[in-house]
C-alpha positions in Angstrom: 99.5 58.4 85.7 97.6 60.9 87.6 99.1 59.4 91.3 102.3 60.1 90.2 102.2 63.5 88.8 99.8 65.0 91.5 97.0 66.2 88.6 93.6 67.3 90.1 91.8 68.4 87.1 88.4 68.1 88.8 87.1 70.6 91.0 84.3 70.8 93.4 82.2 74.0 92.3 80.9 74.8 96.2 84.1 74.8 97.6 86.9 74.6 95.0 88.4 71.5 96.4 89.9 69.6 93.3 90.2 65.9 93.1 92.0 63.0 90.6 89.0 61.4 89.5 85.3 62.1 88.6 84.1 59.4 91.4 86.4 60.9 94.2 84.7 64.3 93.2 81.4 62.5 92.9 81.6 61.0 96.6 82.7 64.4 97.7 79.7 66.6 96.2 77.7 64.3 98.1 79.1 65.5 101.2 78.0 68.6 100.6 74.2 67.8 99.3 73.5 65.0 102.1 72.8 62.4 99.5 73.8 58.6 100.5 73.4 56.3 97.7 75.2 53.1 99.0 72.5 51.4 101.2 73.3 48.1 103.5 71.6 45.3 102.0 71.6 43.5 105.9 70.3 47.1 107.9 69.2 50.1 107.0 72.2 52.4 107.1 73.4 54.4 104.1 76.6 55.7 103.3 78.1 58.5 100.9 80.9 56.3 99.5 80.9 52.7 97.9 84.1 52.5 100.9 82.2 53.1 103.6 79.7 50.6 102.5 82.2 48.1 102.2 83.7 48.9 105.4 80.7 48.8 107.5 79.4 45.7 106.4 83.0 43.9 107.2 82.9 45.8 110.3 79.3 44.8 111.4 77.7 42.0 109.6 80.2 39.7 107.4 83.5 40.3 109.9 85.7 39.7 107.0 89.3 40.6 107.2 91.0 40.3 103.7 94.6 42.5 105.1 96.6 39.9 106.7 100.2 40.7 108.1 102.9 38.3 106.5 105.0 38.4 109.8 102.1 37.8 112.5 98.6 36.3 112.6 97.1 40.0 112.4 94.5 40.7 110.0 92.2 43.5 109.4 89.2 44.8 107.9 91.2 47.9 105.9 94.6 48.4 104.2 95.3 51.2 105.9 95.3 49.5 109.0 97.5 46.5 107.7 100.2 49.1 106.6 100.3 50.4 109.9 100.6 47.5 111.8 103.2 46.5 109.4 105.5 49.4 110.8 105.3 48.3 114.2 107.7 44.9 112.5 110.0 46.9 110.7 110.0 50.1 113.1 109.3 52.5 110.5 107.9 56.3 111.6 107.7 57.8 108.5 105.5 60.6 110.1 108.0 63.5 111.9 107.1 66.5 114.2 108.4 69.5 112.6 108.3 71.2 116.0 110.5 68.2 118.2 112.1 64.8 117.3 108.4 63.2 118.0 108.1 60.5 114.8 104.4 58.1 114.6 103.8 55.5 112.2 100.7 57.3 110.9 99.2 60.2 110.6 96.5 60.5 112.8 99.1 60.2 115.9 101.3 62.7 114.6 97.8 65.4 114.2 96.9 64.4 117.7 100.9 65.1 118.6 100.5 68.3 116.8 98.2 69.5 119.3 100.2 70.1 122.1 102.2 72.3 120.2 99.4 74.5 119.3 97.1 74.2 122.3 94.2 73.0 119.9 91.7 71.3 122.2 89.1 70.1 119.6 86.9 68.0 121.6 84.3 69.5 124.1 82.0 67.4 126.6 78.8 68.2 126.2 77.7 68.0 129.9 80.3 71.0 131.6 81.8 72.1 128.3 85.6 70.9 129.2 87.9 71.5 126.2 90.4 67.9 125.4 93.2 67.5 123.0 92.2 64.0 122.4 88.8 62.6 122.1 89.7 59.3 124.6 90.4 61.8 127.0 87.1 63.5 126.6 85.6 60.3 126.9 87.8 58.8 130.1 86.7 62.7 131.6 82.8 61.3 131.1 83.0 58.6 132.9 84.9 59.7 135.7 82.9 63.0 136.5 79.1 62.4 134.2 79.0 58.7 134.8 75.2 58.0 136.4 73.8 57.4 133.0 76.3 55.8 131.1 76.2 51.7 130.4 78.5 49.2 132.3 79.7 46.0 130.4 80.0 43.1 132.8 83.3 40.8 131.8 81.2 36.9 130.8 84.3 35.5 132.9 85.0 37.0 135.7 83.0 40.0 138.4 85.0 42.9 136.5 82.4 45.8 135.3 84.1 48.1 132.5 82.6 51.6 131.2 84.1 51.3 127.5 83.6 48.9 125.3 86.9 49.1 123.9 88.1 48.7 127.6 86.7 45.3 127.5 88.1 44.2 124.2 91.3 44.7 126.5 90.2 43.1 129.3 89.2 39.9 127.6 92.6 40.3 125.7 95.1 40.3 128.2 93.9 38.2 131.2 91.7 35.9 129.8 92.8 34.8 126.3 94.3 31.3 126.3 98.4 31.1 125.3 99.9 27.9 124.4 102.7 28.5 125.8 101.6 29.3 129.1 102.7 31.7 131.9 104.9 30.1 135.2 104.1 31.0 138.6 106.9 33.6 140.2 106.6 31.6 143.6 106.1 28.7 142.5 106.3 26.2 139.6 102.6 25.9 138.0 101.7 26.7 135.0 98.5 28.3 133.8 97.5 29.5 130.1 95.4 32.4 131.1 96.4 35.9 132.7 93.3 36.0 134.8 94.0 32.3 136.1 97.1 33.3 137.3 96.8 36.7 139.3 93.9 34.6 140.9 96.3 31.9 142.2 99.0 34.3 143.1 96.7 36.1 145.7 97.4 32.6 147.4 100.8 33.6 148.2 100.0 37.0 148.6 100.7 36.2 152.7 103.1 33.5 152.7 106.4 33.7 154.0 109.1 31.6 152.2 112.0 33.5 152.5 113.2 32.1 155.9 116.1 33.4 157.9 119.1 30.4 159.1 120.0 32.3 161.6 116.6 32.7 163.4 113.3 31.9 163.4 112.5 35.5 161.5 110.2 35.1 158.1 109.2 37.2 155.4 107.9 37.7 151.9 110.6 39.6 149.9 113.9 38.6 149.6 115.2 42.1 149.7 113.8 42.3 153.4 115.8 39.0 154.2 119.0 40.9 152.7 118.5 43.6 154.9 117.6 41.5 157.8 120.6 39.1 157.4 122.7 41.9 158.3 121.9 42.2 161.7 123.7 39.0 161.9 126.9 39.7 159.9 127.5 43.1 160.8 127.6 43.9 157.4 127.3 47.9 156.9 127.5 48.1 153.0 126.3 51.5 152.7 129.2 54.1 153.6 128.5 57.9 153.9 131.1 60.0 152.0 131.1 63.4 154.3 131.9 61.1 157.3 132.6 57.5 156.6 130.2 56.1 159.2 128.2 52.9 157.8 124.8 51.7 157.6 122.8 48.4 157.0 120.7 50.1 154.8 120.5 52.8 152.3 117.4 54.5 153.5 119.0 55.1 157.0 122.4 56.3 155.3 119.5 59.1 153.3 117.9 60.0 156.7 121.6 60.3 158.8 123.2 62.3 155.3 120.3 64.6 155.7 120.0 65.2 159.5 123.9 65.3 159.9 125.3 67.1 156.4 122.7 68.9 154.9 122.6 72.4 155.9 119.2 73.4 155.4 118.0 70.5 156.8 114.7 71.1 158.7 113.2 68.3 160.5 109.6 67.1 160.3 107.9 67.5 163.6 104.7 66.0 164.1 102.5 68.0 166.8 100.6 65.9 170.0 96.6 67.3 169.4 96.4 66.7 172.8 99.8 68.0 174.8 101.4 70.2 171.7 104.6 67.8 172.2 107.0 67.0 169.1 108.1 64.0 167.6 110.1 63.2 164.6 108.2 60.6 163.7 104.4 60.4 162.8 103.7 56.8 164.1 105.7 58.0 167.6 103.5 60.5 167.8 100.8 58.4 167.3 101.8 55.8 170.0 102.5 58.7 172.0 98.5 60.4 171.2 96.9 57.4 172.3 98.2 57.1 176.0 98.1 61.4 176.2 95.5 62.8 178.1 96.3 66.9 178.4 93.9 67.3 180.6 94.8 65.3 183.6 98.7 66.0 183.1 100.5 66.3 186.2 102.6 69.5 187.1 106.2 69.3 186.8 106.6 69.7 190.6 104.3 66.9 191.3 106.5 64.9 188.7 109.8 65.9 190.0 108.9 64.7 193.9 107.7 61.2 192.4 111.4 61.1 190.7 112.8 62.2 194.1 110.8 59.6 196.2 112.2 56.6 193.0 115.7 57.5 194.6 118.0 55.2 195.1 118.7 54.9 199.0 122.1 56.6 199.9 125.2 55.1 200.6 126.7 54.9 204.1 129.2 57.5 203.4 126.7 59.3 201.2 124.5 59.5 205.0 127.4 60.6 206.5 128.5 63.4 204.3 124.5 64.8 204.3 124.8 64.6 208.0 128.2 66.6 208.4 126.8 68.8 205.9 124.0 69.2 207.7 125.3 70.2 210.5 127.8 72.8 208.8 124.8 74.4 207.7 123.3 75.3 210.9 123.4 78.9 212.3 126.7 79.5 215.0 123.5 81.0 217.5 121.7 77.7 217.5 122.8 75.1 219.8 123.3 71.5 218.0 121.2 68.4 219.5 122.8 66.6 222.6 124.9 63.5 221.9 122.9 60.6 222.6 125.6 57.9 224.1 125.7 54.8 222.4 127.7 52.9 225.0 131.4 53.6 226.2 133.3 56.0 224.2 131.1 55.9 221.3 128.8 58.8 220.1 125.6 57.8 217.8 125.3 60.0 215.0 122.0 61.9 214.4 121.5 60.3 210.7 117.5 61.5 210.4 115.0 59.2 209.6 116.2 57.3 206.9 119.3 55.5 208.6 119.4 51.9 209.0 121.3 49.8 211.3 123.3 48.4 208.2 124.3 52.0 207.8 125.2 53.3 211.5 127.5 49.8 211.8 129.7 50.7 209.2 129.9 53.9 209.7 131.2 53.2 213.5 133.4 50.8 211.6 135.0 53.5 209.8 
């Protein structure tokens, strides 16, 4: 009757804590003295409850587990684990934040929840003295940054080495556990029963092209690629900009024209030559561009402009013969012009320069 009407008659004289039963108090008084009267019969561990007794020797030498789950094959070493697992079936978080709309199905979730409302950081390492809300975090923080010392456990079926124990548990769990109903290959039709089995085998398609264009002989892996490729093809522009209705084949270049074109603080990347200081607005151009760049051997822009003056197209006939008039406009009225050279009867040659051909003087005389 006591459970029901919350009675705690006895009372612990060191620190006042009061309890429903004489053993409960008994256990607890231990606590404080250090005595451990339950010894392991299989090691030499003692223990200050009859519980814990029990519980350690299912844990680590009989591996019994008496809880089993009515909906599932789960079973476990304590009721209190059973009852939790039980609420991930029904969907039951009985255990509410008073802070947020956080709910957990037990109670040592909703502490651990609690903490990041009160900025408790409980757990310390011991090697830098780090302060963690949750001890896994502590312990993930150890292996990352203080890991020299601490033991590796190598996976009996495949080359994986994990830190954590617990980590391994996983590890065996998901890829290498054998299902009955087995998993079906995503490009292709096998079958395999374990995790591991299959990531291994899909690494075999891993570069193999089977999405193959009908219009050409293009190729490629994803069949959102072949979408977008397919396009060029049709014409089809699905993706429509709403300030200025011009279309795109895909949605990323409608994002890069929307911000270039409409958005007003728009500033463009601009990635830097090392070499010449020039700018490009994209890094792999720039890239292209660093590679062939040499600043020190660049050529002055004179230099540059003669060599597009000598790539010159020749000039036309009437082209020669509008520089020649033009030429000869230009002359000073005190200088006297260059004597005619005759040509035959009645017809004067033209003084064309250097770069006249005969193709050029003949149809100009045509004219």
């Amino acid at each position: 009757m006591k459970t029901h009407t919350s009675e705690k008659p006895h009372t612990c004289h060191l620190c006042l804590k009061a309890f429903r039963t004489v053993t409960l108090l008994r256990n607890h008084v231990n606590t404080h003295t250090g005595t451990r009267p339950y010894k392991c019969g299989d090691c030499d561990m003692a223990f200050v409850t009859s519980g814990e007794l029990v519980r350690h020797r299912r844990y680590k030498h009989t591996h019994e587990k008496p809880f089993k789950c009515s909906m599932c094959k789960y079973a476990s070493v304590e009721a209190s684990k059973l009852k939790r697992h039980i609420r991930s079936h029904t969907g039951e978080r009985p255990f509410q934040c008073r802070l947020c709309s956080y709910a957990s199905k037990d109670t040592y979730k909703l502490k651990r929840h609690m903490r990041t409302h009160s900025g408790e950081k409980p757990y310390e390492c011991h090697v830098c003295h780090a302060r963690f809300t949750q001890s896994g975090t502590m312990k993930i923080h150890i292996l990352q940054k203080h890991s020299e010392n601490v033991p590796k456990y190598q996976c009996p079926h495949c080359a994986t080495v994990i830190a954590r124990k617990s980590d391994l548990r996983v590890h065996l769990r998901n890829l290498h556990t054998y299902r009955a109903t087995g998993v079906t290959c995503r490009f292709c039709s096998t079958v395999f029963h374990e995790r591991y089995a299959l990531i291994q085998h899909q690494k075999t398609h891993k570069n193999e092209k089977k999405f193959q264009c009908e219009h050409c002989s293009y190729a490629c892996k994803q069949e959102r690629h072949m979408t977008a490729h397919t396009r060029t093809h049709t014409g089809e522009k699905p993706f429509i900009c709403h300030f200025c209705s011009k279309c795109f084949r895909q949605k990323q270049l409608l994002n890069v024209h929307v911000k270039k074109c409409h958005e007003t603080n728009f500033t463009p990347t601009v990635h830097e030559c090392p070499k010449c200081a020039k700018g490009f607005s994209r890094w792999n151009n720039m890239q292209r561009h660093s590679e062939k760049c040499d600043s020190g051997q660049e050529q002055p822009a004179s230099s540059a402009k003669g060599e597009r003056m000598k790539r010159k197209k020749p000039a036309t006939p009437k082209e020669a013969l509008k520089g020649a008039e033009a030429t000869a406009e230009e002359q000073s009225p005190g200088e006297t012009p260059p004597p005619p050279v005759t040509g035959g009867e009645g017809t004067a040659a033209l003084d064309l320069g250097d770069g006249a051909t005969c193709e050029m003087i003949l149809s100009m005389l045509d004219e």
